[in-house]
BALOBA-1460 file (C-alpha; in Angstrom, 3 decimals):
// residues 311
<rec num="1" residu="x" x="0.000" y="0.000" z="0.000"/>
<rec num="2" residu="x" x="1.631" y="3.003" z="-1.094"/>
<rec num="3" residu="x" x="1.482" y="5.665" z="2.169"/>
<rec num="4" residu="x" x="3.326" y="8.789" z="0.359"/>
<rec num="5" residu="x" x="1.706" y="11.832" z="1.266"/>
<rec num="6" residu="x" x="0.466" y="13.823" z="-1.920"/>
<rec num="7" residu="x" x="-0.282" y="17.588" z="-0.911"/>
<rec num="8" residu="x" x="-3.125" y="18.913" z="-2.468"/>
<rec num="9" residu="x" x="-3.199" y="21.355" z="-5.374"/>
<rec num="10" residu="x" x="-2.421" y="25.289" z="-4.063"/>
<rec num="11" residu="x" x="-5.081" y="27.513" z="-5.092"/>
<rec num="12" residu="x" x="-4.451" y="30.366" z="-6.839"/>
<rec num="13" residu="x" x="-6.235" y="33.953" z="-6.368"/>
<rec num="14" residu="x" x="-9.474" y="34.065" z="-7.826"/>
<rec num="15" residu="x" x="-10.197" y="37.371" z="-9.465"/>
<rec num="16" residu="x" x="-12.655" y="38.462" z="-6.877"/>
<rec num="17" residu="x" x="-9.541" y="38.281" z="-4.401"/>
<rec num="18" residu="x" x="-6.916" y="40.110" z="-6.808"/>
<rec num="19" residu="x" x="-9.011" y="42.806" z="-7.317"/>
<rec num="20" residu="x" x="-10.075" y="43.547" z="-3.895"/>
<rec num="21" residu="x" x="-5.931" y="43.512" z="-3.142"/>
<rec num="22" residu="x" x="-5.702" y="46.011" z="-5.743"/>
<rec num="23" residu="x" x="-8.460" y="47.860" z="-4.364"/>
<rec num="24" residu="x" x="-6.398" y="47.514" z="-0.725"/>
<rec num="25" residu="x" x="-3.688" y="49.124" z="-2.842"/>
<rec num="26" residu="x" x="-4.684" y="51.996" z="-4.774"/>
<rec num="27" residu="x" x="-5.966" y="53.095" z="-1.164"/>
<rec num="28" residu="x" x="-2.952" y="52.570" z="0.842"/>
<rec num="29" residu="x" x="-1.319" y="54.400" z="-1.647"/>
<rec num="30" residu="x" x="-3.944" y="57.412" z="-2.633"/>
<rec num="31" residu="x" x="-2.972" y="57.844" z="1.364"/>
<rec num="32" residu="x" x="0.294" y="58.198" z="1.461"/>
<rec num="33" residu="x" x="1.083" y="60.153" z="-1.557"/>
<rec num="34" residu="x" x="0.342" y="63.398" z="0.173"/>
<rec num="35" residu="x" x="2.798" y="62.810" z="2.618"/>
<rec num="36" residu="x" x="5.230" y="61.710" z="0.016"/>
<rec num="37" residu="x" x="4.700" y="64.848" z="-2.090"/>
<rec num="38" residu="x" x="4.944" y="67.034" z="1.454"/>
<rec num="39" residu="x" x="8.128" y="65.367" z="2.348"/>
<rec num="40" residu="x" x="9.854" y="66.061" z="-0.922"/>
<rec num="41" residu="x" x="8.000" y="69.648" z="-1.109"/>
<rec num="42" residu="x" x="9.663" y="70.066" z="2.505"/>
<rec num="43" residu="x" x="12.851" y="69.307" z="1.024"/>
<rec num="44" residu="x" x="13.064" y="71.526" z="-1.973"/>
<rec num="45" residu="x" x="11.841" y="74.584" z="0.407"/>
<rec num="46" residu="x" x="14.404" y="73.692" z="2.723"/>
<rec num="47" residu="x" x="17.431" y="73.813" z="-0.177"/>
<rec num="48" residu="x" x="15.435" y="77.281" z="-1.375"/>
<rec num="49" residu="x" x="15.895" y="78.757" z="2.548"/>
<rec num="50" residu="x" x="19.372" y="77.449" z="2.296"/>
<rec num="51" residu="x" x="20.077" y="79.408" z="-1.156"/>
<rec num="52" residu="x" x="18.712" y="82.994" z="0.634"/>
<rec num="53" residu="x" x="20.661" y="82.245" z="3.335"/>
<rec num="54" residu="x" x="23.909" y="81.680" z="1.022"/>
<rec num="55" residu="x" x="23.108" y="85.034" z="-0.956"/>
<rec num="56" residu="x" x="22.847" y="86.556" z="2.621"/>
<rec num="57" residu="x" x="25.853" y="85.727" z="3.868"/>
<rec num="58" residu="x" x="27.323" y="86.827" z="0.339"/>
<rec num="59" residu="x" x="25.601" y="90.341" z="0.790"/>
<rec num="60" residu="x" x="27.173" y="90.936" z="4.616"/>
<rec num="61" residu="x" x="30.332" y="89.493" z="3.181"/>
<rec num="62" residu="x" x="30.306" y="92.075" z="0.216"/>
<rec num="63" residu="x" x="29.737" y="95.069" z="2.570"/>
<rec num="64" residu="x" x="32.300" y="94.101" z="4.898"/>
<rec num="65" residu="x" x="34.733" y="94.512" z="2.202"/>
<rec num="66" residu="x" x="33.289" y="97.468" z="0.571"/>
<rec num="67" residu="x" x="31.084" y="99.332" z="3.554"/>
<rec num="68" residu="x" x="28.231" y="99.792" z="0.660"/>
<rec num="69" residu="x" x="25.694" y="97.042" z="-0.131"/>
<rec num="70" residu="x" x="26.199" y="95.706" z="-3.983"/>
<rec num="71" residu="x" x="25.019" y="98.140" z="-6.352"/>
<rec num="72" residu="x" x="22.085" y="96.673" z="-8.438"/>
<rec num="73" residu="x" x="21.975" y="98.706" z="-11.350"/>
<rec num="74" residu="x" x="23.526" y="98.334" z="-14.841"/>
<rec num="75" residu="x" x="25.067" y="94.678" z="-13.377"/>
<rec num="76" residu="x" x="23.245" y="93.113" z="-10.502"/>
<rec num="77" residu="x" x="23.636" y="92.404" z="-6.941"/>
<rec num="78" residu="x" x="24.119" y="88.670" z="-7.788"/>
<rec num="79" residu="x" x="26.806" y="89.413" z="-10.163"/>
<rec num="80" residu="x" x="28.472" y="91.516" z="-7.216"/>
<rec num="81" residu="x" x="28.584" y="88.988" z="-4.937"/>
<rec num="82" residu="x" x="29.957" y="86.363" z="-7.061"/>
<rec num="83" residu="x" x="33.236" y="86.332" z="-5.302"/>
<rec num="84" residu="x" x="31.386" y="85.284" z="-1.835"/>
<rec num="85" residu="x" x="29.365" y="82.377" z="-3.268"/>
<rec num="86" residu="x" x="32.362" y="80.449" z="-4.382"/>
<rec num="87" residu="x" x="32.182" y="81.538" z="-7.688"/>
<rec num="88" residu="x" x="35.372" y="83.698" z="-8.403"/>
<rec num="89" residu="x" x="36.605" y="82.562" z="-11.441"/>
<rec num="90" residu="x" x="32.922" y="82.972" z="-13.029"/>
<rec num="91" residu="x" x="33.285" y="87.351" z="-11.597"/>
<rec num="92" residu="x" x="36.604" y="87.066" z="-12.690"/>
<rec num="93" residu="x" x="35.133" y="86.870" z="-16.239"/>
<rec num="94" residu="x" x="32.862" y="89.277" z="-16.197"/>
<rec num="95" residu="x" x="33.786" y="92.755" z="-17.992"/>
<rec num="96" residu="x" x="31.682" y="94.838" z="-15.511"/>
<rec num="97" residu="x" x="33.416" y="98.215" z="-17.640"/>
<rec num="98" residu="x" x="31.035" y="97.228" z="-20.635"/>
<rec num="99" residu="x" x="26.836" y="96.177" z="-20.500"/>
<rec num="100" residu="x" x="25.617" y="92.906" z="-19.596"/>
<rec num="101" residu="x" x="24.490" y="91.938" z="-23.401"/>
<rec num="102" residu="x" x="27.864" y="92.805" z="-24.705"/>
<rec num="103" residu="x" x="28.961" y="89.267" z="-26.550"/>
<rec num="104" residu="x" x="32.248" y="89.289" z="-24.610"/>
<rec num="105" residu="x" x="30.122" y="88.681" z="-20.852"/>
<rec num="106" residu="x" x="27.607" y="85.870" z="-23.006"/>
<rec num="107" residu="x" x="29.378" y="83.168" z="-21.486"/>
<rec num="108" residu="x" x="29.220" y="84.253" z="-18.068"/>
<rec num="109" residu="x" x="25.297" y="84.903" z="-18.228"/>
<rec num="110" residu="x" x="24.506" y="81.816" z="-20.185"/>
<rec num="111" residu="x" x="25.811" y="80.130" z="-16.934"/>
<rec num="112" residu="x" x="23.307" y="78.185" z="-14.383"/>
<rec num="113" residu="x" x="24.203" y="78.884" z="-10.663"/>
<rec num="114" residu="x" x="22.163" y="76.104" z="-8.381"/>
<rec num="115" residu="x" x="21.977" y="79.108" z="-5.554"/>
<rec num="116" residu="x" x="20.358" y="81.219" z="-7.611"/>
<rec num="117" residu="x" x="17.539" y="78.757" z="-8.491"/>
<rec num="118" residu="x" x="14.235" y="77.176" z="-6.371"/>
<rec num="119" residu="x" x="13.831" y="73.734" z="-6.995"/>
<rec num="120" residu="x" x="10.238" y="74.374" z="-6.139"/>
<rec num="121" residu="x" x="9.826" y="76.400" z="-9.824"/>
<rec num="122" residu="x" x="12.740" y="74.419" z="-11.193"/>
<rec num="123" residu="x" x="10.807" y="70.643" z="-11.131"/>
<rec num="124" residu="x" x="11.613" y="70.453" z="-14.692"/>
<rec num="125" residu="x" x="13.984" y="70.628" z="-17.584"/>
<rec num="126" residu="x" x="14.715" y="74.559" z="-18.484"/>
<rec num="127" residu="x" x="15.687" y="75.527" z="-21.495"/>
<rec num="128" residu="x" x="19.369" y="75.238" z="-22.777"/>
<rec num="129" residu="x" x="21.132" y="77.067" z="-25.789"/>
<rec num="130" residu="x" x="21.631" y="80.407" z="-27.195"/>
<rec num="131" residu="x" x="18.906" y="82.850" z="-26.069"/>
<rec num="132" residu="x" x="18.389" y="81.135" z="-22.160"/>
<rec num="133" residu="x" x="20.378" y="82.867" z="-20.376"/>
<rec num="134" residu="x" x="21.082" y="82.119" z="-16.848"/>
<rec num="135" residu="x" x="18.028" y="82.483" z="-14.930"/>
<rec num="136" residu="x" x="17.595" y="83.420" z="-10.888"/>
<rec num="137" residu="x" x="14.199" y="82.671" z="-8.659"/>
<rec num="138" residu="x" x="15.580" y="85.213" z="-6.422"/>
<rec num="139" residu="x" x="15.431" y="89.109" z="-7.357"/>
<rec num="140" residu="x" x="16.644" y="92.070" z="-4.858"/>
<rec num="141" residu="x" x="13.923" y="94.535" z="-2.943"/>
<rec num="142" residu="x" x="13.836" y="97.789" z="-4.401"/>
<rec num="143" residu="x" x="11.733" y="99.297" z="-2.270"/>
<rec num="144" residu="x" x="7.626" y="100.160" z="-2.628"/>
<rec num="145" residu="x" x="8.229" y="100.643" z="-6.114"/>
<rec num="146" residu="x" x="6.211" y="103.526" z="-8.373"/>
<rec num="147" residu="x" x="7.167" y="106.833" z="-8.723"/>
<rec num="148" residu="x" x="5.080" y="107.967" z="-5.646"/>
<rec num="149" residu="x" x="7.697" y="105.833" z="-3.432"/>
<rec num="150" residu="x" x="10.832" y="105.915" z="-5.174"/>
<rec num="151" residu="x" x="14.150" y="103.573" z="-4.827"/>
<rec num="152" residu="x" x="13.683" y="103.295" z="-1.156"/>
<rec num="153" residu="x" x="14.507" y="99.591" z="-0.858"/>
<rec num="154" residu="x" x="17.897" y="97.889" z="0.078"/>
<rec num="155" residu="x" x="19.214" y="98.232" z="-3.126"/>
<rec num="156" residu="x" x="19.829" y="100.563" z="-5.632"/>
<rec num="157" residu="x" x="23.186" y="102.263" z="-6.597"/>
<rec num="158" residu="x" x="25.010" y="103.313" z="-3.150"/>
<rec num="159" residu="x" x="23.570" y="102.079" z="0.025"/>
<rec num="160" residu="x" x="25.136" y="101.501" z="3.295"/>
<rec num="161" residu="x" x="23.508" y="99.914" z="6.377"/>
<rec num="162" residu="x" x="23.478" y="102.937" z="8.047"/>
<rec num="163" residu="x" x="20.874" y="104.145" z="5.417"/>
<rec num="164" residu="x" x="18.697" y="101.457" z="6.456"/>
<rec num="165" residu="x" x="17.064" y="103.240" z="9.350"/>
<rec num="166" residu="x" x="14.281" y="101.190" z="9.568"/>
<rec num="167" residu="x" x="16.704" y="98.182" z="11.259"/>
<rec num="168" residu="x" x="18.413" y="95.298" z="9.391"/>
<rec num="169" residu="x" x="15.944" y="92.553" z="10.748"/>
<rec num="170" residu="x" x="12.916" y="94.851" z="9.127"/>
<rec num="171" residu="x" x="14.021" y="95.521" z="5.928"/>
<rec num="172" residu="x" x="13.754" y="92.795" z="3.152"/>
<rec num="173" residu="x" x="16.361" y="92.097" z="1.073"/>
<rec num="174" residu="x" x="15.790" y="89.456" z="-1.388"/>
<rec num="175" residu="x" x="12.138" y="87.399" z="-2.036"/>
<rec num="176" residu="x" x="11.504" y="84.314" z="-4.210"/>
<rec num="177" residu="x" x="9.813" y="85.467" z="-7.482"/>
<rec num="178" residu="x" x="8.522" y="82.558" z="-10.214"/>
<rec num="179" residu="x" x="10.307" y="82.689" z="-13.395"/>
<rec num="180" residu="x" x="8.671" y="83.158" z="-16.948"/>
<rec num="181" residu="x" x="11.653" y="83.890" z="-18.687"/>
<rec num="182" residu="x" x="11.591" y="80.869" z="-21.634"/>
<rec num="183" residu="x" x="8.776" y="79.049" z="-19.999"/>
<rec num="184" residu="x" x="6.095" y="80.061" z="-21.715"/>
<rec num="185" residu="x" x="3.992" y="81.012" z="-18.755"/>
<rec num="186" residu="x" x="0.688" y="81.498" z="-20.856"/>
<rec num="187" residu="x" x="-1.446" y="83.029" z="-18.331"/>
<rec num="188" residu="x" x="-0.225" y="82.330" z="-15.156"/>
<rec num="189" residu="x" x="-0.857" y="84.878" z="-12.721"/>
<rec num="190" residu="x" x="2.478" y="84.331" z="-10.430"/>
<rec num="191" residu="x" x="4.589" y="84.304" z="-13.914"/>
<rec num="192" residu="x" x="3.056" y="87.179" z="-15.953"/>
<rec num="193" residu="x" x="3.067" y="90.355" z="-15.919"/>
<rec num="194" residu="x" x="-0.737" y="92.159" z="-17.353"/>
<rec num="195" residu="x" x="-0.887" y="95.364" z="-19.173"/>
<rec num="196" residu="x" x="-2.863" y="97.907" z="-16.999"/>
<rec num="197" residu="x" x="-2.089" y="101.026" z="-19.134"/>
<rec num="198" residu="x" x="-5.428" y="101.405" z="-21.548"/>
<rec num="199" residu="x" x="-8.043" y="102.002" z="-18.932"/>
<rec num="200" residu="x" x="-5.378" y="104.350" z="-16.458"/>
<rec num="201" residu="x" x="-5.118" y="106.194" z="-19.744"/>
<rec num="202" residu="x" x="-1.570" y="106.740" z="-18.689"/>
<rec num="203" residu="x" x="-2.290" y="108.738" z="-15.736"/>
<rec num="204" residu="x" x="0.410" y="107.957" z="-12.871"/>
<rec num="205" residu="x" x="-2.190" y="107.333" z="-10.348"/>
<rec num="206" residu="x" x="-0.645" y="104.561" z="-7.740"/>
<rec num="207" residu="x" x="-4.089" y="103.617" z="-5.800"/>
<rec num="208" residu="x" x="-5.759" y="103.818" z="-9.475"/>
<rec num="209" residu="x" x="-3.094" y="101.135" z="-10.563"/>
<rec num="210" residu="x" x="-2.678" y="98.580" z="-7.568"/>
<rec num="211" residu="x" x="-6.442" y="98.504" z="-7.210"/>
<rec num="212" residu="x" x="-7.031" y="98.022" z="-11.279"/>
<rec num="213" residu="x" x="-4.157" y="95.533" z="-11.178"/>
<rec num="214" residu="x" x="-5.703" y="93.342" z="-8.134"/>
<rec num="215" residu="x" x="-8.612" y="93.408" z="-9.508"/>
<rec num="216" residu="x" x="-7.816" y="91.925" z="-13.330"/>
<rec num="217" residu="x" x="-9.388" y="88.894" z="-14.653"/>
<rec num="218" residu="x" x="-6.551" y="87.295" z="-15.698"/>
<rec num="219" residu="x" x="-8.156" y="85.362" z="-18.201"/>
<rec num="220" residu="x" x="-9.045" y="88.422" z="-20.323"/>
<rec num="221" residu="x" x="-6.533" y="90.508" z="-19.476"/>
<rec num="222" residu="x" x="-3.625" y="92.137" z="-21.923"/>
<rec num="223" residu="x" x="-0.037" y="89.963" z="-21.126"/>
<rec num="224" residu="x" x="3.125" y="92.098" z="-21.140"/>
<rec num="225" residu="x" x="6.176" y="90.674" z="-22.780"/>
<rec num="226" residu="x" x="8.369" y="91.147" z="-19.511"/>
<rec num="227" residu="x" x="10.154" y="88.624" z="-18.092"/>
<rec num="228" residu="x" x="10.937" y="88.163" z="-14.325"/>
<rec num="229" residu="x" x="14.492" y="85.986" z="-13.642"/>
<rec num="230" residu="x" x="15.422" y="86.380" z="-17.269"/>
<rec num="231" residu="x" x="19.323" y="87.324" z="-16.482"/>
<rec num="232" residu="x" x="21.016" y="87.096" z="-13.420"/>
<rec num="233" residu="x" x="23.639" y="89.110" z="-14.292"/>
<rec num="234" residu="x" x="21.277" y="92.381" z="-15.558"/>
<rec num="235" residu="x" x="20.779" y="94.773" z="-12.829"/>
<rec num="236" residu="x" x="17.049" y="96.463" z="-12.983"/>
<rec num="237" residu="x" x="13.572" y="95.511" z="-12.214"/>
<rec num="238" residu="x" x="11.847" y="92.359" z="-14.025"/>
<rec num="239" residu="x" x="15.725" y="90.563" z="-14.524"/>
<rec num="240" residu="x" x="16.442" y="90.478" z="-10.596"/>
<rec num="241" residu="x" x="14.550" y="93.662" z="-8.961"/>
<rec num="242" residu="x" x="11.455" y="93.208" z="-7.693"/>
<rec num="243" residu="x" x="9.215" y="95.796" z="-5.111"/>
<rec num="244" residu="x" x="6.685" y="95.909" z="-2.317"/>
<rec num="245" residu="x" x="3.982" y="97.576" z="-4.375"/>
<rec num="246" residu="x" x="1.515" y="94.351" z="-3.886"/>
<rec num="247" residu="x" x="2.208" y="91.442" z="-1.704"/>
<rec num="248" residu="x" x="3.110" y="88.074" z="-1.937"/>
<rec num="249" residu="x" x="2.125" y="85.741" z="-4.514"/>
<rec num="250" residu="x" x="-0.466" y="88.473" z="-6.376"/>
<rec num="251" residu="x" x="-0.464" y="89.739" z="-9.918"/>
<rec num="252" residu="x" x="2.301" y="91.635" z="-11.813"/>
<rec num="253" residu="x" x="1.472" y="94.802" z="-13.830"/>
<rec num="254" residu="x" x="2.607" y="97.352" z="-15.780"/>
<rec num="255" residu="x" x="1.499" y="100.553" z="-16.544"/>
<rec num="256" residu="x" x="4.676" y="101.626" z="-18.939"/>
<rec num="257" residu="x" x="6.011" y="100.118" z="-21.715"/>
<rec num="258" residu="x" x="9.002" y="99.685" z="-19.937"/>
<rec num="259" residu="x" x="8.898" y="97.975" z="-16.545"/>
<rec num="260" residu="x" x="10.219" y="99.958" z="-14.459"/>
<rec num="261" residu="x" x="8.853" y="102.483" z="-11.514"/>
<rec num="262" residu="x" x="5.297" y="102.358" z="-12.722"/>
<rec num="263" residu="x" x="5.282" y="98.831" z="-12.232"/>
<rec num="264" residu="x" x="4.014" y="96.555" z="-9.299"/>
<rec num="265" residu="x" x="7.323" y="93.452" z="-9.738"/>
<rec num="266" residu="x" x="5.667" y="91.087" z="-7.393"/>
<rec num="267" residu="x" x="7.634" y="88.081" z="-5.146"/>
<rec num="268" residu="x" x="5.996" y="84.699" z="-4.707"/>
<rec num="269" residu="x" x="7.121" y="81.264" z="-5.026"/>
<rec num="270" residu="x" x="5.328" y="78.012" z="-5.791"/>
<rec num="271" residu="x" x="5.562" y="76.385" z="-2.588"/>
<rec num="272" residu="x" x="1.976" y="76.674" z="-0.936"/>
<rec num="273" residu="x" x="0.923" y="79.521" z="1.052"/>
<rec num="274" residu="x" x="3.730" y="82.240" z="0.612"/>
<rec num="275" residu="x" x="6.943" y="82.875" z="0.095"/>
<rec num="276" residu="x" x="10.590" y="83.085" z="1.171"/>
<rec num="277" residu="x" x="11.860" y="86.249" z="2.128"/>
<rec num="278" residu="x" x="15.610" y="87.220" z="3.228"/>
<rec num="279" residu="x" x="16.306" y="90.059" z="5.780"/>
<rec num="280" residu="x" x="18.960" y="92.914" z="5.233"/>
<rec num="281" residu="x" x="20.324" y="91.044" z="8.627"/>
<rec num="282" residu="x" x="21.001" y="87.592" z="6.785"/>
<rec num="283" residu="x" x="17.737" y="85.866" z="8.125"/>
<rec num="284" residu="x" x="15.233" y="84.021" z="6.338"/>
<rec num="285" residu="x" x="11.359" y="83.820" z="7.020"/>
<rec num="286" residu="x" x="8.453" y="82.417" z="5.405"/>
<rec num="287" residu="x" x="6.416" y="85.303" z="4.602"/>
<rec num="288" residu="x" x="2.364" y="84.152" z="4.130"/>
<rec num="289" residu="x" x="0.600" y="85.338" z="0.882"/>
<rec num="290" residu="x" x="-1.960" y="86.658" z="3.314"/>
<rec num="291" residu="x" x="-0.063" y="89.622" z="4.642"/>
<rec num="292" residu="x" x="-1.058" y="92.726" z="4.795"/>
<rec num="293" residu="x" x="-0.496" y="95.965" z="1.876"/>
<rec num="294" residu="x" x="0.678" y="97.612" z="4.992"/>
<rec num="295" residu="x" x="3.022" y="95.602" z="6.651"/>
<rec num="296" residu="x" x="4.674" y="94.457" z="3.187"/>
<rec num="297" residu="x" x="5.015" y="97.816" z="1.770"/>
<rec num="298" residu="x" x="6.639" y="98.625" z="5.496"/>
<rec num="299" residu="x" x="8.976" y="95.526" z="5.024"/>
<rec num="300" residu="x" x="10.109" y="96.844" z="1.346"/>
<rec num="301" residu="x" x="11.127" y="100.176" z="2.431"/>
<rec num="302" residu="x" x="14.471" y="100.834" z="4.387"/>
<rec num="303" residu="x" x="13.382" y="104.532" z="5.436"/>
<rec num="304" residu="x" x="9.661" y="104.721" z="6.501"/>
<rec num="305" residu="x" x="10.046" y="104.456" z="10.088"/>
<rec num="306" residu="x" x="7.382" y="101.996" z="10.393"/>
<rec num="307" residu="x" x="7.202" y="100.093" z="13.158"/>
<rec num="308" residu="x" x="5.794" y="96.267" z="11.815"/>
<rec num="309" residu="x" x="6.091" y="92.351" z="12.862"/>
<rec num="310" residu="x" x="6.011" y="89.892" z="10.477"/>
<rec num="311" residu="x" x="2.993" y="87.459" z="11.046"/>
């Protein structure tokens, strides 16, 4: 009598079974891709508070050697401070005794610098090649902006910190802006800047403007050609200016055909809720989208003798 033991056929999954497994799945992991996407989101806003913090060092570096902050007209405060990011041989380069566009500084500006970009904006492939110059996510406070207000940010031409009289810690230096320079942008509102000029009829009137400008559908409305981040190296507002005429994460407009003091050169970022902002002092904050005119127009000047914390 044969006594072997035969074991039984296994059973496979019927397809009742494999699809309630799937089911199991897609739910597990519809859960924890939030947390993934926060975790990595976490991570590229930590590397962007790390780059402001580089470029502030940089700055307090530059006017310990030179007493002024660097100028950032004609060439920009990022091309100043080259030497203090680790990035001497690329100033070395530069011709800073012709303009920015000349051919013989096209290298230089052509050139990516990782501190100068958000990984937040940058979560894809920019463009390369003639015409893309180097880009920066981070542009310099000029002040309230508009022609009511005036220069009266950190930078300009010649400004020391003792011209800051509204403290170090209360004066913004640099914000995050989002780029549209070679992106095409289309219509989005934190990229774009919208024509405001037809119905002001030209007529410098700043209230007029930032309440016409906040108030744009920016479906409809005309889109300006301006750029924001499109050269690092080119001192100015749009390339790596930017002012407190409306806060964080609203529209930009123009009411020139140049961008320039009638124009409201917004910062904002893409990571939810605000934006990164970097003190006069070195320090870096979070600054929500819902602040106040008030307190943000306080923050961009260095003169108003305001007296403002940051929520």
């Amino acid at each position: 009598m044969d006594r072997s033991f035969r074991s039984p056929a296994s059973r496979g999954f019927t397809l009742a079974e494999l699809l309630v497994v799937i089911s199991i799945m897609a739910i597990v992991f519809a859960m924890i891709l939030p947390a993934i996407q926060a975790t990595r989101e976490a991570g590229r806003r930590g590397t962007c508070t790390n780059n402001l913090k580089q470029i502030g060092l940089a700055i307090l570096n530059y006017e310990t050697t030179h007493s002024l902050l660097p100028p950032a007209r004609g060439f920009s405060a990022h091309s100043r401070i080259l030497p203090y990011l680790d990035q001497a041989p690329l100033a070395n380069a530069i011709n800073f005794n012709t303009g920015t566009a000349d051919s013989i500084n096209s290298n230089v500006t052509d050139t990516r610098i990782t501190t100068f970009l958000c990984p937040t904006d940058i979560g894809f492939t920019l463009p390369t090649g003639e015409g893309y110059p180097g880009m920066t996510n981070y542009a310099a406070n000029e002040g309230c902006g508009f022609d009511r207000f005036g220069p009266n940010g950190a930078f300009w031409q010649r400004i020391a910190l003792s011209d800051i009289t509204d403290g170090t810690s209360q004066t913004a230096a640099f914000s995050e802006w989002v780029l549209s320079w070679g992106l095409d942008p289309g219509r989005d509102p934190l990229a774009v800047f919208f024509d405001v000029r037809a119905p002001l009829s030209g007529a410098k009137n700043f209230d007029a403007f930032v309440a016409h400008c906040e108030g744009l559908d920016t479906q409809t409305a005309q889109v300006e050609g301006f750029e924001k981040g499109r050269d690092w190296m080119a001192g100015g507002t749009v390339s790596t200016m930017y002012n407190h005429v409306i806060p964080v994460n609203h529209h930009s407009c123009s009411i020139m055909e140049t961008a320039g003091s009638s124009s409201a050169c917004t910062a904002g970022s893409r990571h939810p809720g605000g934006a990164n902002v970097m003190f006069v002092d070195g320090h870096v904050r979070f600054v929500s989208e819902a602040i106040t005119l008030g307190v943000w127009r306080a923050l961009g000047s260095r003169n108003g003798g305001e007296l403002v914390s940051v929520p």
